[in-house]
C-alpha positions as CSV (number, residue, x, y, z in Angstrom):
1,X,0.0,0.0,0.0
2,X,1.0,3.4,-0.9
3,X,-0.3,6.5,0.7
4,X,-0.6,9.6,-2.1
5,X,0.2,13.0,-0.8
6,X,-1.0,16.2,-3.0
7,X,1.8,18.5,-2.6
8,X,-0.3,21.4,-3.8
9,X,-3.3,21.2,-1.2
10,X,-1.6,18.3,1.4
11,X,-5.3,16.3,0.4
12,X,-4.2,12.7,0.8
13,X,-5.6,9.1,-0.2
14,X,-4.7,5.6,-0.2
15,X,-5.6,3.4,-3.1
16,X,-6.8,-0.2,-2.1
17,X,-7.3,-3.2,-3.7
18,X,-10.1,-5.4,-2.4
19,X,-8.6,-8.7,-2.0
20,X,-11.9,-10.7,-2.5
21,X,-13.1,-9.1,-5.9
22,X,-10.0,-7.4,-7.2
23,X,-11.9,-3.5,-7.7
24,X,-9.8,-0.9,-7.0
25,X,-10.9,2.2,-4.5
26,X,-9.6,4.9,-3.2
27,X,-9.9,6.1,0.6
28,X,-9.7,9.7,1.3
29,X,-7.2,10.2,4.7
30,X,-7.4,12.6,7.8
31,X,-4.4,14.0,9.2
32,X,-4.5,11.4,11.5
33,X,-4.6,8.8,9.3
34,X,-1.6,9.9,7.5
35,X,0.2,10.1,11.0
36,X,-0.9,6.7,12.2
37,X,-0.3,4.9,8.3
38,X,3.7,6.6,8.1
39,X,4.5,5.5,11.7
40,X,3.7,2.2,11.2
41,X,5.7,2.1,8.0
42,X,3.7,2.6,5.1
43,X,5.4,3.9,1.6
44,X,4.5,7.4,1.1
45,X,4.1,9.1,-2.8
46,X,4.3,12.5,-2.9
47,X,2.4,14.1,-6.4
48,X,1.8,17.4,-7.8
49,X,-1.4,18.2,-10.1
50,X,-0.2,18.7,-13.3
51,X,0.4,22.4,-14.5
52,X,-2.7,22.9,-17.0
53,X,-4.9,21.6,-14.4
54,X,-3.5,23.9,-11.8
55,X,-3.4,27.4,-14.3
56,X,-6.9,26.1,-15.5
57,X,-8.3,26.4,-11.7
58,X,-6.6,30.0,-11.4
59,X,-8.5,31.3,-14.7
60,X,-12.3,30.2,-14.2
61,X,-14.1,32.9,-12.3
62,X,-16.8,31.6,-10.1
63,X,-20.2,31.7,-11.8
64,X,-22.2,34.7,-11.4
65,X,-26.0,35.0,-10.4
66,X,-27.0,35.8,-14.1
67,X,-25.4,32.9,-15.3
68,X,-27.2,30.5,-12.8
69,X,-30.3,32.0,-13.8
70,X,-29.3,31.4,-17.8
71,X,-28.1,27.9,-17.1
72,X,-31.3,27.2,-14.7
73,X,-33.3,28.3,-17.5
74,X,-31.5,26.5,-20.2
75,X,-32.5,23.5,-17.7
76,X,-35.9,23.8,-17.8
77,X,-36.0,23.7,-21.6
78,X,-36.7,19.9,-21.0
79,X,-37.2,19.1,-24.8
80,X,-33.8,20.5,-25.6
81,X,-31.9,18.8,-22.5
82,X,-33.1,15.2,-23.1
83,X,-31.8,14.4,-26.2
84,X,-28.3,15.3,-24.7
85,X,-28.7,12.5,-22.2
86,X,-29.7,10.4,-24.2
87,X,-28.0,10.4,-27.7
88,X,-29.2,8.6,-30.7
89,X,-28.7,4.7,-31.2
């Protein structure tokens, strides 16, 4: 087991394998966890989000209040939004 440290915002989470059914999950840490998973020994990974990911968060402004309302009503259009749910066969 590996525990993965985000450098950028210290999130952390450890990736399991479930030994029954083979799926892979991931477990979101605490602090605490952390702590208690590197004193007992575990391998820690340290990562970094890549650079067009982090510039891309820095650029998008939050959305305003007229927006909502466009998107909202853009929404409620419901015989435009289905067939975007649902595309053709």
């Amino acid at each position: 087991m590996i525990l993965r440290i985000n450098q950028e915002d210290h999130s952390a989470a450890l990736p399991l394998l479930c030994p029954t059914c083979s799926t892979r999950f991931s477990h979101s840490t605490c602090l605490g966890e952390n702590l208690l998973l590197a004193t007992f020994g575990i391998d820690v990974e340290y990562w970094t989000p890549p650079a067009e990911q982090v510039d891309q968060l820095a650029i998008i402004d939050p959305l305003t209040h007229a927006e909502m309302v466009e998107f909202a009503a853009k929404l409620a259009q419901v015989d435009q939004v289905v067939p975007l749910l649902h595309p053709p066969a």
